[in-house]
C-alpha positions in Angstrom: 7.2 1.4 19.2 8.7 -1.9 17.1 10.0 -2.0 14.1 8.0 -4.8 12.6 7.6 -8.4 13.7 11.3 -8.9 14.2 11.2 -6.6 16.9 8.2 -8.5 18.5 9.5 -11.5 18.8 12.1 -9.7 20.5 9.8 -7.6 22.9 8.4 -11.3 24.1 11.6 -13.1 24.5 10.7 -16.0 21.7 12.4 -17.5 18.7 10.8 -16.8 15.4 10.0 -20.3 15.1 7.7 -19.8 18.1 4.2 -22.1 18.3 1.0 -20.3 18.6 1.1 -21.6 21.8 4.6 -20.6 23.0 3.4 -16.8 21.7 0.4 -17.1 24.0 1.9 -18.2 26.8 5.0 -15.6 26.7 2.2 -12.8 26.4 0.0 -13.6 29.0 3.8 -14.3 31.0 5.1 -10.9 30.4 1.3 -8.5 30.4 0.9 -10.1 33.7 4.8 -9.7 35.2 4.5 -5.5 33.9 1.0 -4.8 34.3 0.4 -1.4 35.6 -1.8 -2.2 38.3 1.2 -4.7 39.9 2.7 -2.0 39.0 1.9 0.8 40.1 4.1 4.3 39.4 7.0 2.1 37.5 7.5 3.6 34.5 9.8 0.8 32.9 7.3 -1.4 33.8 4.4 0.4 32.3 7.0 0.8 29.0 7.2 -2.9 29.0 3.3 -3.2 29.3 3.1 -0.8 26.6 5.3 -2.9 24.2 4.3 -6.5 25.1 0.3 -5.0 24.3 1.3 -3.7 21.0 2.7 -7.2 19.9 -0.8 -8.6 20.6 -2.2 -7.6 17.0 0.5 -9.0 15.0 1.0 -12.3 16.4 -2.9 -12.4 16.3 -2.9 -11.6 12.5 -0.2 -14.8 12.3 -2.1 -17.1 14.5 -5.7 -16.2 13.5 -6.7 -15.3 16.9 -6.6 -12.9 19.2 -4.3 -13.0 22.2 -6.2 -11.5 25.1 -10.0 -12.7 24.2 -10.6 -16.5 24.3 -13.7 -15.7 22.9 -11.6 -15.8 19.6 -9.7 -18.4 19.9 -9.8 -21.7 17.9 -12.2 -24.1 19.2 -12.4 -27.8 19.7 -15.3 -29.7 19.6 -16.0 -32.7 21.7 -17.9 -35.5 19.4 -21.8 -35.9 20.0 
């Protein structure tokens, strides 16, 4: 477990002054490089998994989306 944001930032390899985008990108980089099922029976890389997935809720809280749904995320409109 983290110890705040601080610790986040350092979990996904970013500078504080990170973009929205730059945190998205280093997520979906680092959930896909330790998932489990790539994986399978490395516990460092299911440690890794662990702690890159619970960074997902705070950066989502900062950014105003959420991570893993694009469901969430902002959209653009094209002009009618």
């Amino acid at each position: 477990m983290q110890s705040g944001a601080h610790g986040y930032y350092d979990t996904l390899g970013i500078p504080r002054t990170a973009s929205s985008d730059d945190i998205r990108k280093a997520h979906r980089e680092l959930a896909r490089r330790y998932h489990p099922d790539l994986n399978p029976g490395d516990k460092f890389a299911e440690a890794r998994f662990r702690d890159v997935q619970e960074a997902n809720p705070t950066f989502a809280a900062r950014a105003g989306f959420h991570l893993k749904s694009p469901v969430n995320a902002p959209q653009v409109l094209a002009h009618q």
